[in-house]
HTML snippet that shows the backbone in 3Dmol.js (N, CA, C, O; Angstrom):
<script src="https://3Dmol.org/build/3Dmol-min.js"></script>
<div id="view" style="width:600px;height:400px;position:relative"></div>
<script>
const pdb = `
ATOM      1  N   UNK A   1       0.825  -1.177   0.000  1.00  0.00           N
ATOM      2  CA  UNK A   1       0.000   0.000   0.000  1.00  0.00           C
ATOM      3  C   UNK A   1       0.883   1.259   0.000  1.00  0.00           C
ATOM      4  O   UNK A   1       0.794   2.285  -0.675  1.00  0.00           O
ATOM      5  N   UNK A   2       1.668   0.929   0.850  1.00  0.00           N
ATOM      6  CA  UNK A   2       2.426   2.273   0.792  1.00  0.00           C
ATOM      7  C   UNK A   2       3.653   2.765  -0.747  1.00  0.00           C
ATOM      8  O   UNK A   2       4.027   3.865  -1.155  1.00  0.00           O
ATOM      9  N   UNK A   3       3.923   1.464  -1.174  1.00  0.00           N
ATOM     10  CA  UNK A   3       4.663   1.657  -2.422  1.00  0.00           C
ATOM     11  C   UNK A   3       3.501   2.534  -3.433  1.00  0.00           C
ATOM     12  O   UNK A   3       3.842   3.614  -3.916  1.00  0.00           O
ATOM     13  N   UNK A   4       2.012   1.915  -3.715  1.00  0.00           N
ATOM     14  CA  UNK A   4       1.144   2.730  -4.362  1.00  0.00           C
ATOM     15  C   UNK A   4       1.033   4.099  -4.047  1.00  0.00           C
ATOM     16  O   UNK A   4       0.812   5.009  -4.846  1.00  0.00           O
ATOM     17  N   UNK A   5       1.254   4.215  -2.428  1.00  0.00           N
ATOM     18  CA  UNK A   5       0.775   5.687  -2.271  1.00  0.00           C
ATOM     19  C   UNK A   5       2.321   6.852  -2.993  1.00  0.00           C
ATOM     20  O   UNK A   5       2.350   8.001  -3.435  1.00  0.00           O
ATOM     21  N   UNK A   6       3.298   5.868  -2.796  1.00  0.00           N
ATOM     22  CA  UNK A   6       4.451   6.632  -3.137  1.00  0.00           C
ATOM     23  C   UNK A   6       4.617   7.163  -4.916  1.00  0.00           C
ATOM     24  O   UNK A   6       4.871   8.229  -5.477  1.00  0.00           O
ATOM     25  N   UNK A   7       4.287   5.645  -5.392  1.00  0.00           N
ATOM     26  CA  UNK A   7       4.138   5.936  -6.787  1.00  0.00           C
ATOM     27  C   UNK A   7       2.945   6.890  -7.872  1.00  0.00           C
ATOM     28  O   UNK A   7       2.968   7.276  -9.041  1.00  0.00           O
ATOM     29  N   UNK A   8       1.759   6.999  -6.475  1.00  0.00           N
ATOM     30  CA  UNK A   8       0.803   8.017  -6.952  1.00  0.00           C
ATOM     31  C   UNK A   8       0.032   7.384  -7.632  1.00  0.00           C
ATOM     32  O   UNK A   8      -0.381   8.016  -8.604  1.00  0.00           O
ATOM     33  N   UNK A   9      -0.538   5.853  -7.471  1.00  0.00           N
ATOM     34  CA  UNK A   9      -1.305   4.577  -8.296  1.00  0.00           C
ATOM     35  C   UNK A   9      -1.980   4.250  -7.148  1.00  0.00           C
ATOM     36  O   UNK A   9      -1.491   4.234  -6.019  1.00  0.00           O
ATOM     37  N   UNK A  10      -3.646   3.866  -7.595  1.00  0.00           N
ATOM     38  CA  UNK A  10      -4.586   3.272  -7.218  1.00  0.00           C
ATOM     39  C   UNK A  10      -4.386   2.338  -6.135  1.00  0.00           C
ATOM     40  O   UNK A  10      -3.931   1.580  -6.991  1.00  0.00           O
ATOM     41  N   UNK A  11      -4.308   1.775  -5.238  1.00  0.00           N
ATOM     42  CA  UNK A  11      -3.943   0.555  -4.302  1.00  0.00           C
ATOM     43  C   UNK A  11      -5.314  -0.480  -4.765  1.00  0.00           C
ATOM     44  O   UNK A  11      -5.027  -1.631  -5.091  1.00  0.00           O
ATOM     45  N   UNK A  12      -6.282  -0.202  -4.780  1.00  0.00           N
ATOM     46  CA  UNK A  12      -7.398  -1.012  -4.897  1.00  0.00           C
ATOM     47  C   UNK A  12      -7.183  -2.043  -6.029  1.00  0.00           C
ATOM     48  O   UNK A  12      -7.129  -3.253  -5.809  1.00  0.00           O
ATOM     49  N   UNK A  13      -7.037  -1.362  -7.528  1.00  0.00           N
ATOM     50  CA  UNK A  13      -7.030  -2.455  -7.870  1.00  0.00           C
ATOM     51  C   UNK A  13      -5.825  -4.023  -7.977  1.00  0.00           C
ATOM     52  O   UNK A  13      -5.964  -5.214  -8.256  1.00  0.00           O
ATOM     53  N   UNK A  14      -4.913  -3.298  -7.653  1.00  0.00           N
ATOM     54  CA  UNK A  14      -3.563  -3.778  -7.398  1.00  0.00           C
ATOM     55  C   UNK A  14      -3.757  -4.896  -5.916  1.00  0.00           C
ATOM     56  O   UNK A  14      -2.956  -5.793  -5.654  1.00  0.00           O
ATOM     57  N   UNK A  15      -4.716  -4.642  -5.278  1.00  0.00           N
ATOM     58  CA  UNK A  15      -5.351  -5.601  -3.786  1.00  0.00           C
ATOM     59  C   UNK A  15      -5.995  -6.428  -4.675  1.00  0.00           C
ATOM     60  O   UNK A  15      -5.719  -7.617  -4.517  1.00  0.00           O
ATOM     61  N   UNK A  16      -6.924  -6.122  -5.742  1.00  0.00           N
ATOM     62  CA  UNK A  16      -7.942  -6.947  -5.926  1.00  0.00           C
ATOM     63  C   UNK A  16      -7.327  -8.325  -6.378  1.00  0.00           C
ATOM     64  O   UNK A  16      -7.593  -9.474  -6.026  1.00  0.00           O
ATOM     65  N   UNK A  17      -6.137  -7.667  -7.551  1.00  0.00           N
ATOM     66  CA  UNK A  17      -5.465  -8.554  -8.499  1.00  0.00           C
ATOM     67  C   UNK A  17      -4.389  -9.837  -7.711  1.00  0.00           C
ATOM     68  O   UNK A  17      -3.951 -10.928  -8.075  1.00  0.00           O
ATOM     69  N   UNK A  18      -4.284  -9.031  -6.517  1.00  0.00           N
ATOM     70  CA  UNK A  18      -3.709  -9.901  -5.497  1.00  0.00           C
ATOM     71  C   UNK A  18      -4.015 -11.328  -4.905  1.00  0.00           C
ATOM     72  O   UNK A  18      -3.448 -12.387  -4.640  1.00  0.00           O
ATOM     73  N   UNK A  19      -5.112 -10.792  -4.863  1.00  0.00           N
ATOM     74  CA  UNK A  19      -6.302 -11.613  -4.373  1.00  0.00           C
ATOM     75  C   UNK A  19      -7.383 -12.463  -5.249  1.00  0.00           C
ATOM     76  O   UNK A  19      -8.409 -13.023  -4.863  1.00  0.00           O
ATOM     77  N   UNK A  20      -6.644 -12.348  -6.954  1.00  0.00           N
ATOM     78  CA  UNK A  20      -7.595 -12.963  -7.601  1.00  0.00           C
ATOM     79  C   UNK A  20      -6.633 -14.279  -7.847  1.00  0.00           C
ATOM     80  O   UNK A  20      -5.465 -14.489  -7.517  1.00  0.00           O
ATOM     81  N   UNK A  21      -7.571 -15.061  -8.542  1.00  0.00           N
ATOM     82  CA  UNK A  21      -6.918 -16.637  -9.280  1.00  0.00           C
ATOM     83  C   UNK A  21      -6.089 -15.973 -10.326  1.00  0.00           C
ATOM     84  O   UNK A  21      -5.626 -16.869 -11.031  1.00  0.00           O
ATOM     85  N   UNK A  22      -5.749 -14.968 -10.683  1.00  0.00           N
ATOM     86  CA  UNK A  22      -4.908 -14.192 -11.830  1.00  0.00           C
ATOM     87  C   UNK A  22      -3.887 -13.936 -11.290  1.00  0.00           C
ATOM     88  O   UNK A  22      -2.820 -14.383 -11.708  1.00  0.00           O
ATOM     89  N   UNK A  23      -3.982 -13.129 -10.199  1.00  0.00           N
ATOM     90  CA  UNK A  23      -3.024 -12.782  -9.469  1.00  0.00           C
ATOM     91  C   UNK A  23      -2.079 -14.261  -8.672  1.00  0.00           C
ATOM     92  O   UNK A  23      -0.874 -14.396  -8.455  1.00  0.00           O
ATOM     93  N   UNK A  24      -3.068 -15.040  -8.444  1.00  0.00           N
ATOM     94  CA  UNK A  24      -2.191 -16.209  -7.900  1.00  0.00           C
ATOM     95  C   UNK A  24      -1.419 -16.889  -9.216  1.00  0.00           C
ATOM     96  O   UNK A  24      -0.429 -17.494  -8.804  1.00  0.00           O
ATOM     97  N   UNK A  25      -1.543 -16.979 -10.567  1.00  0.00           N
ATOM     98  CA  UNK A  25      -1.325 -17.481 -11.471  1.00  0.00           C
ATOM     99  C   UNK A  25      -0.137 -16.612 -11.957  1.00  0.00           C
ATOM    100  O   UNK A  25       0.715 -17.037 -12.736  1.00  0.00           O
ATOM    101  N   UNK A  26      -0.148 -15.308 -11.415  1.00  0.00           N
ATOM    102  CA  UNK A  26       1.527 -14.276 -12.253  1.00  0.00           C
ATOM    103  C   UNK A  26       2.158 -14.432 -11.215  1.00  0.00           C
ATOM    104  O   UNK A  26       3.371 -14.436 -11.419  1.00  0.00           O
ATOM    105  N   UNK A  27       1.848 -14.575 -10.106  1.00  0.00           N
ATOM    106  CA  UNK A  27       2.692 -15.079  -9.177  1.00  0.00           C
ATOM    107  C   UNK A  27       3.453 -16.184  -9.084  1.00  0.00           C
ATOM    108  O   UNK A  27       4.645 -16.255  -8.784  1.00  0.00           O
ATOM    109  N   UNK A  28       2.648 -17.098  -9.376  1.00  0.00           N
ATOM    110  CA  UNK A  28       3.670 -18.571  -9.797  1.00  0.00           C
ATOM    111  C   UNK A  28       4.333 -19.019 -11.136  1.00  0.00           C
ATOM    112  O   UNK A  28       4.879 -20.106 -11.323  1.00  0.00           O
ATOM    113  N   UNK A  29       4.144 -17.612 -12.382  1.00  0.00           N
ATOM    114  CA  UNK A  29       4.549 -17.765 -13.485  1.00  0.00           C
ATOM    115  C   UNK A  29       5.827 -16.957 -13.078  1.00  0.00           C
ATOM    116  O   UNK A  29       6.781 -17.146 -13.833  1.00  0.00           O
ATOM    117  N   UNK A  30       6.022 -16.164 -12.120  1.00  0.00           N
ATOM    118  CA  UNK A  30       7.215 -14.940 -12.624  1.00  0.00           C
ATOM    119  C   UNK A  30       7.864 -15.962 -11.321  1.00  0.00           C
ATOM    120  O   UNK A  30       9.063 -16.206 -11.460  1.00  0.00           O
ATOM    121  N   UNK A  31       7.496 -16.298 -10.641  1.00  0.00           N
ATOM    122  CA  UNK A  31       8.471 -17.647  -9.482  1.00  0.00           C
ATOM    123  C   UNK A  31       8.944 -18.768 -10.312  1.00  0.00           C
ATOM    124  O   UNK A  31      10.045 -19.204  -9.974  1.00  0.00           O
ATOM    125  N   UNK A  32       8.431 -19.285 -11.220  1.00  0.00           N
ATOM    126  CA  UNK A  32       8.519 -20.147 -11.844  1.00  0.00           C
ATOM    127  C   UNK A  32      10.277 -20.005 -13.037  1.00  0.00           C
ATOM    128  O   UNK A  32      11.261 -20.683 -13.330  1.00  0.00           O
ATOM    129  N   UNK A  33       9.585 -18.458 -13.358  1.00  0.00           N
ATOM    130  CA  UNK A  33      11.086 -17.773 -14.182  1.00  0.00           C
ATOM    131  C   UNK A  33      11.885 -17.511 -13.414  1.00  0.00           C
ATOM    132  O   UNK A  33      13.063 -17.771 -13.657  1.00  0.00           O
ATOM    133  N   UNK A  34      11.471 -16.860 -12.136  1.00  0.00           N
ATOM    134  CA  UNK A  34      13.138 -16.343 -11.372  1.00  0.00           C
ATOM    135  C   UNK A  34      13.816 -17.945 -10.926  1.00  0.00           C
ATOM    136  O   UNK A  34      14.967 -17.982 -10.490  1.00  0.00           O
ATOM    137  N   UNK A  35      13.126 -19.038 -11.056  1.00  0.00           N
ATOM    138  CA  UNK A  35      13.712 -20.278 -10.218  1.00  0.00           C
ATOM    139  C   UNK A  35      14.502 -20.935 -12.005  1.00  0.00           C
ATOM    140  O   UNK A  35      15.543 -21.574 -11.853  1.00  0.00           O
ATOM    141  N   UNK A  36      14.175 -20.820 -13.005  1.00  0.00           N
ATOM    142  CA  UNK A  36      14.924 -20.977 -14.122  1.00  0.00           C
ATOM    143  C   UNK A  36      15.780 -20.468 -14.163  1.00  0.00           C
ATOM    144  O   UNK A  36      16.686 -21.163 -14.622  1.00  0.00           O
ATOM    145  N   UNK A  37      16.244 -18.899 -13.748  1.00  0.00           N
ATOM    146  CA  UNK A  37      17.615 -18.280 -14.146  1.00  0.00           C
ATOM    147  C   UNK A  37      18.822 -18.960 -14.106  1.00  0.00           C
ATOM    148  O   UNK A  37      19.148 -19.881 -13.358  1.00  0.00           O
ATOM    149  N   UNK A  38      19.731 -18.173 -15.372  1.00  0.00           N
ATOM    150  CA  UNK A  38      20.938 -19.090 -14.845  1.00  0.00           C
ATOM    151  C   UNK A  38      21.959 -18.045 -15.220  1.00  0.00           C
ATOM    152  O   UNK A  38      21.479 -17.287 -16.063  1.00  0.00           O
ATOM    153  N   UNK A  39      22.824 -17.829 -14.991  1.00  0.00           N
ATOM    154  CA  UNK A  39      23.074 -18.212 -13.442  1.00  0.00           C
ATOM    155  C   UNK A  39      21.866 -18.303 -11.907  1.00  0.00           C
ATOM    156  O   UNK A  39      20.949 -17.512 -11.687  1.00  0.00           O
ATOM    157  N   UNK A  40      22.108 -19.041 -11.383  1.00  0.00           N
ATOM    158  CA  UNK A  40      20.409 -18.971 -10.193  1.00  0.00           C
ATOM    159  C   UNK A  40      20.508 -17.544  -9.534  1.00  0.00           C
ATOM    160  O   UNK A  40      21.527 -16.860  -9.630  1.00  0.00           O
ATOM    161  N   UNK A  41      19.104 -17.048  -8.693  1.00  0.00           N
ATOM    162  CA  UNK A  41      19.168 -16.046  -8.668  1.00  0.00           C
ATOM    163  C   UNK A  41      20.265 -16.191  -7.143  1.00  0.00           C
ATOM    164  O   UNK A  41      20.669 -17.274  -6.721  1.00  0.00           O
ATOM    165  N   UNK A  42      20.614 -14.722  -6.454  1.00  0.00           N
ATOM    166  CA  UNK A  42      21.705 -15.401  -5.218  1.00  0.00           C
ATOM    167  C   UNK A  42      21.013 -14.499  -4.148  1.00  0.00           C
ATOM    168  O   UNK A  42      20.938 -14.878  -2.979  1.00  0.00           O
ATOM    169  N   UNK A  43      20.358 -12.944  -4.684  1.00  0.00           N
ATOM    170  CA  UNK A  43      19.728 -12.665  -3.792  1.00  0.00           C
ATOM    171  C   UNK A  43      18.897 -11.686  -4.258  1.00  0.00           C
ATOM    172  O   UNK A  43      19.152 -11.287  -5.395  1.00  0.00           O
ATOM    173  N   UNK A  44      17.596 -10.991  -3.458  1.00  0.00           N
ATOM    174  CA  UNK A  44      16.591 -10.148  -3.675  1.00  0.00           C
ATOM    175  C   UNK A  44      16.966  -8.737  -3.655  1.00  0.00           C
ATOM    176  O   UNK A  44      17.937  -8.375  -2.991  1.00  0.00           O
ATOM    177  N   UNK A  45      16.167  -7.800  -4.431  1.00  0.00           N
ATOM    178  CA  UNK A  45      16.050  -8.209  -6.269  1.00  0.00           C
ATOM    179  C   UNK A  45      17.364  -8.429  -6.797  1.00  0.00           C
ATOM    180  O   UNK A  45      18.502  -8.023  -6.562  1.00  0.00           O
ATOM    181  N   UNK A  46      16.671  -9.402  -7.780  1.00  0.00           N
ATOM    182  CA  UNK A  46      17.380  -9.786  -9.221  1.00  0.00           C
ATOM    183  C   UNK A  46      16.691  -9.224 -10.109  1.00  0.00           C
ATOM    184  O   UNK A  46      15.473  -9.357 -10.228  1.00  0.00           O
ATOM    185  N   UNK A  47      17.535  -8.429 -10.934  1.00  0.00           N
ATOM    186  CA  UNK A  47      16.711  -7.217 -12.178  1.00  0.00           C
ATOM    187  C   UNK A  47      16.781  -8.294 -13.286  1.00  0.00           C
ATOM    188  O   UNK A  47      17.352  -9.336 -12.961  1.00  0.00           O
ATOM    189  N   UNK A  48      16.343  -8.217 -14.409  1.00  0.00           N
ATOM    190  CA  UNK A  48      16.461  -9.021 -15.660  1.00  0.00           C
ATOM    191  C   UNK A  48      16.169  -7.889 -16.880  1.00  0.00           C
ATOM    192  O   UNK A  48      15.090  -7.321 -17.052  1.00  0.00           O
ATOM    193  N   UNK A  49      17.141  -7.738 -17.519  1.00  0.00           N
ATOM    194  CA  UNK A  49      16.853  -6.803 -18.942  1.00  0.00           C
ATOM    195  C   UNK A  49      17.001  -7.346 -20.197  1.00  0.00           C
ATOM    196  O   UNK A  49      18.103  -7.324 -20.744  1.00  0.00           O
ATOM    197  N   UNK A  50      16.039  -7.830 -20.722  1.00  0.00           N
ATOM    198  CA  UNK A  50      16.371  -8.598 -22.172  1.00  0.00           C
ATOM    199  C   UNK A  50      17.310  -9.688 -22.067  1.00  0.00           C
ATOM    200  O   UNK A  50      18.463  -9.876 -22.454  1.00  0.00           O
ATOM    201  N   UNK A  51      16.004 -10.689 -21.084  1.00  0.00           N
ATOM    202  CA  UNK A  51      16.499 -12.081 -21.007  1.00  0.00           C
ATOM    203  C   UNK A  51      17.915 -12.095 -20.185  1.00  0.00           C
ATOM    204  O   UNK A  51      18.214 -13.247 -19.868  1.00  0.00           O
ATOM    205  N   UNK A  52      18.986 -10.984 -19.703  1.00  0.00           N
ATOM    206  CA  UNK A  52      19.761 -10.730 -19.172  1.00  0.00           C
ATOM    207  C   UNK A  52      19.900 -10.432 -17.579  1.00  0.00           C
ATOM    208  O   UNK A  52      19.108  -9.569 -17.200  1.00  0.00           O
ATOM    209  N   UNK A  53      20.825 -11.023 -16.470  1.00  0.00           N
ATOM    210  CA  UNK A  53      20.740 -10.506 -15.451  1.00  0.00           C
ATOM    211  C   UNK A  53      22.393  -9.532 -15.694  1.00  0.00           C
ATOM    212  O   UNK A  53      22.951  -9.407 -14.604  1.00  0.00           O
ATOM    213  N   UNK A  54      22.809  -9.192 -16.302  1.00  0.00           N
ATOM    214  CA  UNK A  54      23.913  -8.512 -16.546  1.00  0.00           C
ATOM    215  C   UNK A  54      24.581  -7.758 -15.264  1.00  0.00           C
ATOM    216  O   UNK A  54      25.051  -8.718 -14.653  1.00  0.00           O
ATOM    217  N   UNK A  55      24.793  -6.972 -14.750  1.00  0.00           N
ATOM    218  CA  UNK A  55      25.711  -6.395 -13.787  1.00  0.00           C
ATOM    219  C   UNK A  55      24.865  -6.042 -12.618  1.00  0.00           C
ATOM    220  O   UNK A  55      24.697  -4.828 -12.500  1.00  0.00           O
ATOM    221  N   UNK A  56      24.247  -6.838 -11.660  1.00  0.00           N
ATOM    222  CA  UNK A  56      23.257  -6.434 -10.930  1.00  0.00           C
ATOM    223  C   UNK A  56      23.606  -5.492 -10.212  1.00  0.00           C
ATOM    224  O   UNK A  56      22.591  -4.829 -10.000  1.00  0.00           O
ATOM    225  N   UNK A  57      24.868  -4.839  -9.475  1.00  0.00           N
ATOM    226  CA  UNK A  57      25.468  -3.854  -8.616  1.00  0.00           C
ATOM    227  C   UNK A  57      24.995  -2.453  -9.729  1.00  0.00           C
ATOM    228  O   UNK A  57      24.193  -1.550  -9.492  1.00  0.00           O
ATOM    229  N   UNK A  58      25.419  -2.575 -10.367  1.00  0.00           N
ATOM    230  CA  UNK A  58      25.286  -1.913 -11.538  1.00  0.00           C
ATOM    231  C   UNK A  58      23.823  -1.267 -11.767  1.00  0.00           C
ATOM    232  O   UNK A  58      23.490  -0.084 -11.841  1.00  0.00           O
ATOM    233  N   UNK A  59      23.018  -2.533 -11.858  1.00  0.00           N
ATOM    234  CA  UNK A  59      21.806  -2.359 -12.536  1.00  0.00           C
ATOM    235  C   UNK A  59      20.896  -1.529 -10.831  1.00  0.00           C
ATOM    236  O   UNK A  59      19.976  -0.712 -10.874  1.00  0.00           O
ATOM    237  N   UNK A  60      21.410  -1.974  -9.821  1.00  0.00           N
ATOM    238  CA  UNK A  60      20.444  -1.265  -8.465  1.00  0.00           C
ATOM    239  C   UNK A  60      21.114   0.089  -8.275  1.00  0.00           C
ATOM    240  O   UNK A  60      20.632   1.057  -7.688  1.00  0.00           O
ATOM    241  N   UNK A  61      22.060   0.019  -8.744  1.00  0.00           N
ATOM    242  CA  UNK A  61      22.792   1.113  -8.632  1.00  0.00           C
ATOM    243  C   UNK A  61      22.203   2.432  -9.118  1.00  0.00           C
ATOM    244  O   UNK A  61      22.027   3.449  -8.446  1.00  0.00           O
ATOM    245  N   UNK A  62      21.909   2.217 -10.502  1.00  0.00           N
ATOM    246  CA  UNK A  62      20.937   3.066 -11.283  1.00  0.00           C
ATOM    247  C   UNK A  62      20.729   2.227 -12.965  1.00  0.00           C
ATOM    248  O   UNK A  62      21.449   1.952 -13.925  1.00  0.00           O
ATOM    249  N   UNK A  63      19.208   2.058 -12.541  1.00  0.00           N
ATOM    250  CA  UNK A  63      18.366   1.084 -13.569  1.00  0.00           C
ATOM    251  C   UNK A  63      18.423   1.746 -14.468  1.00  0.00           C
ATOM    252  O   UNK A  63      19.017   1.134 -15.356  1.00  0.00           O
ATOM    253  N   UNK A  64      18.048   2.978 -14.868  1.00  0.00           N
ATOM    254  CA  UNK A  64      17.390   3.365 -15.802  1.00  0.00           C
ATOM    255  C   UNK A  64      18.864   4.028 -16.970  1.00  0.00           C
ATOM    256  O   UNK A  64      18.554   4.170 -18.153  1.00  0.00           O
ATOM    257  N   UNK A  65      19.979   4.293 -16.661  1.00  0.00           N
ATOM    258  CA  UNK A  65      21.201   3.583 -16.471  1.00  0.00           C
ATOM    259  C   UNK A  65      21.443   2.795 -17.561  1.00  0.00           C
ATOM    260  O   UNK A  65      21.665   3.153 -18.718  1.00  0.00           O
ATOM    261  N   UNK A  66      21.383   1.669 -17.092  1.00  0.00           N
ATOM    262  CA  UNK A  66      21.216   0.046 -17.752  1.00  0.00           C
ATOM    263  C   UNK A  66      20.441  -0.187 -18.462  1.00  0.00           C
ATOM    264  O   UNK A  66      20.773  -0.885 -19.421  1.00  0.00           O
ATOM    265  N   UNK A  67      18.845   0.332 -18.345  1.00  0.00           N
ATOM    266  CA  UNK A  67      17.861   0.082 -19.491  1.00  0.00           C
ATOM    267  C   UNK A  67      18.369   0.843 -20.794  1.00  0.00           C
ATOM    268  O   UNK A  67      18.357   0.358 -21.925  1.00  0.00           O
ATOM    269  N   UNK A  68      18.850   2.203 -20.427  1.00  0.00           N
ATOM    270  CA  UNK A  68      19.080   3.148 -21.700  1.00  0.00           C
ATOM    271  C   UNK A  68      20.040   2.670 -22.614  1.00  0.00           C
ATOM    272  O   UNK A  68      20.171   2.998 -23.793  1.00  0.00           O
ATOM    273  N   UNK A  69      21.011   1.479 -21.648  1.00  0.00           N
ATOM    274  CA  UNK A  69      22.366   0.805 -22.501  1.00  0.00           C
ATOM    275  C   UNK A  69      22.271   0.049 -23.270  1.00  0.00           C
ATOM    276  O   UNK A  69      23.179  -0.078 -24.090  1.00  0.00           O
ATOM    277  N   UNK A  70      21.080  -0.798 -23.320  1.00  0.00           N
ATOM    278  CA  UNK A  70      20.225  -2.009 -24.150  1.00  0.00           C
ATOM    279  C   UNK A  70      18.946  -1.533 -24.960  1.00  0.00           C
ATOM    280  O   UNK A  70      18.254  -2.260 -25.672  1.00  0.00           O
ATOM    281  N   UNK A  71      18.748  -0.107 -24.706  1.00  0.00           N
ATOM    282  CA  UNK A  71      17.291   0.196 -25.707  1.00  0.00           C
ATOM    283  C   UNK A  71      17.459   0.219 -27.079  1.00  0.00           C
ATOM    284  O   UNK A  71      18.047   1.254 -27.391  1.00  0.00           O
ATOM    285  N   UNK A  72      17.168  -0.550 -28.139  1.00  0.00           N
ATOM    286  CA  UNK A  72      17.186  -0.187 -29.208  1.00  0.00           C
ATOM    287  C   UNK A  72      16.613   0.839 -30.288  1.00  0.00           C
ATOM    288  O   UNK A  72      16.727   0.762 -31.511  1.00  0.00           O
ATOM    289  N   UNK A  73      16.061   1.679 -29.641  1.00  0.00           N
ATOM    290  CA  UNK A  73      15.262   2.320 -30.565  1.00  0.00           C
ATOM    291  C   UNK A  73      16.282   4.013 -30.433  1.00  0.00           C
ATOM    292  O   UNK A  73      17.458   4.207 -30.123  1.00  0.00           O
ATOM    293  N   UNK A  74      15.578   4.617 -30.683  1.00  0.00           N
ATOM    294  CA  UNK A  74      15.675   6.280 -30.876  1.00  0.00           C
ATOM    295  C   UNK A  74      16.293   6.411 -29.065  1.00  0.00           C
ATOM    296  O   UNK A  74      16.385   5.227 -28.740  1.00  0.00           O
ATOM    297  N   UNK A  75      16.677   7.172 -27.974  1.00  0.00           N
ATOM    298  CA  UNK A  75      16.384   7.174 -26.674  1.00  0.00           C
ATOM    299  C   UNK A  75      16.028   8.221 -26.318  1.00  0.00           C
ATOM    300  O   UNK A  75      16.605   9.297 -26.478  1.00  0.00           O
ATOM    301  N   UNK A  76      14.742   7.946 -25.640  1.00  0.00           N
ATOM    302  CA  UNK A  76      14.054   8.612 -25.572  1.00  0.00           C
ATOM    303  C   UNK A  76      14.287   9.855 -24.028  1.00  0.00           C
ATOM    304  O   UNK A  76      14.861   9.674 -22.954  1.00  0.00           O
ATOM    305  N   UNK A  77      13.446  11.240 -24.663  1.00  0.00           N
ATOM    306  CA  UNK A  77      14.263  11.980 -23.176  1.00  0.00           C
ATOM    307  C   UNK A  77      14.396  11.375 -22.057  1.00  0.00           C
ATOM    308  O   UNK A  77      13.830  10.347 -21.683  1.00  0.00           O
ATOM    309  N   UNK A  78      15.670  12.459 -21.144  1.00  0.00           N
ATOM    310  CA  UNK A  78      16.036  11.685 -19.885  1.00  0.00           C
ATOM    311  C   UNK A  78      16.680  10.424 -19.839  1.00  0.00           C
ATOM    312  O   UNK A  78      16.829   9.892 -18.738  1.00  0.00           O
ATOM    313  N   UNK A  79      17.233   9.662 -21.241  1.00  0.00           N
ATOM    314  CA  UNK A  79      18.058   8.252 -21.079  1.00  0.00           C
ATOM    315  C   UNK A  79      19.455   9.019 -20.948  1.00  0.00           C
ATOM    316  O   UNK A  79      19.631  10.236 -21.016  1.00  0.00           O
ATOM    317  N   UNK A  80      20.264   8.164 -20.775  1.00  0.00           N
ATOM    318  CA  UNK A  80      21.439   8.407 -20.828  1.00  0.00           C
ATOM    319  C   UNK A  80      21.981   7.204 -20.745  1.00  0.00           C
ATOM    320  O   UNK A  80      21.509   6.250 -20.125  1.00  0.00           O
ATOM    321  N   UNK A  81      23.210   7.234 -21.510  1.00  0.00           N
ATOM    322  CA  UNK A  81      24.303   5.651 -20.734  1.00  0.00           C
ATOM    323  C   UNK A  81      25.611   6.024 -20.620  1.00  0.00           C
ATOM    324  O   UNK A  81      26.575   5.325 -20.933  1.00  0.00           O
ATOM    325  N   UNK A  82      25.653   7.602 -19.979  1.00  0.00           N
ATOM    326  CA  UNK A  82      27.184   7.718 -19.488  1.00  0.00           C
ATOM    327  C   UNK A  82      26.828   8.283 -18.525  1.00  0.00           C
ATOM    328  O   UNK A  82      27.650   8.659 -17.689  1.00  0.00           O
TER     329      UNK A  82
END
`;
const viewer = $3Dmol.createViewer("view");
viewer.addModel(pdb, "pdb");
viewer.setStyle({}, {cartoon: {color: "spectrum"}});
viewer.zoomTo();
viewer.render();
</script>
């Protein structure tokens, strides 16, 4: 709840989805992927960028960072990768 209130997003429906057979079903699909990784994951969070866990110090360090280093397209304002 409090991550929603921070991000300035709805909490409700984000409870509901929690609490649905949907929500139990992305839950055991995205558990299902972090328990495939390989290298395995070693500790919480593990970021993943295009099938990649690439430099995780790196990547918590500053994400957006790392996303801008792998975007293929045009980059869009505010990217940077230096």
């Amino acid at each position: 709840m409090q991550c929603a209130e921070i991000a300035d997003v709805e909490w409700d429906p984000i409870e509901k989805c929690s609490n649905s057979r949907e929500g139990a079903e992305l839950l055991k699909a995205n558990g299902e992927e972090t328990s495939s990784l390989d290298p395995r994951v070693s500790f919480i969070p593990t970021i993943v960028i295009n099938h990649s866990q690439g430099v995780q110090k790196d990547i918590l360090k500053n994400l957006l960072k790392e996303v801008c280093k792998v975007y293929t397209e045009e980059l869009p304002e505010g990217c940077t990768t230096s």
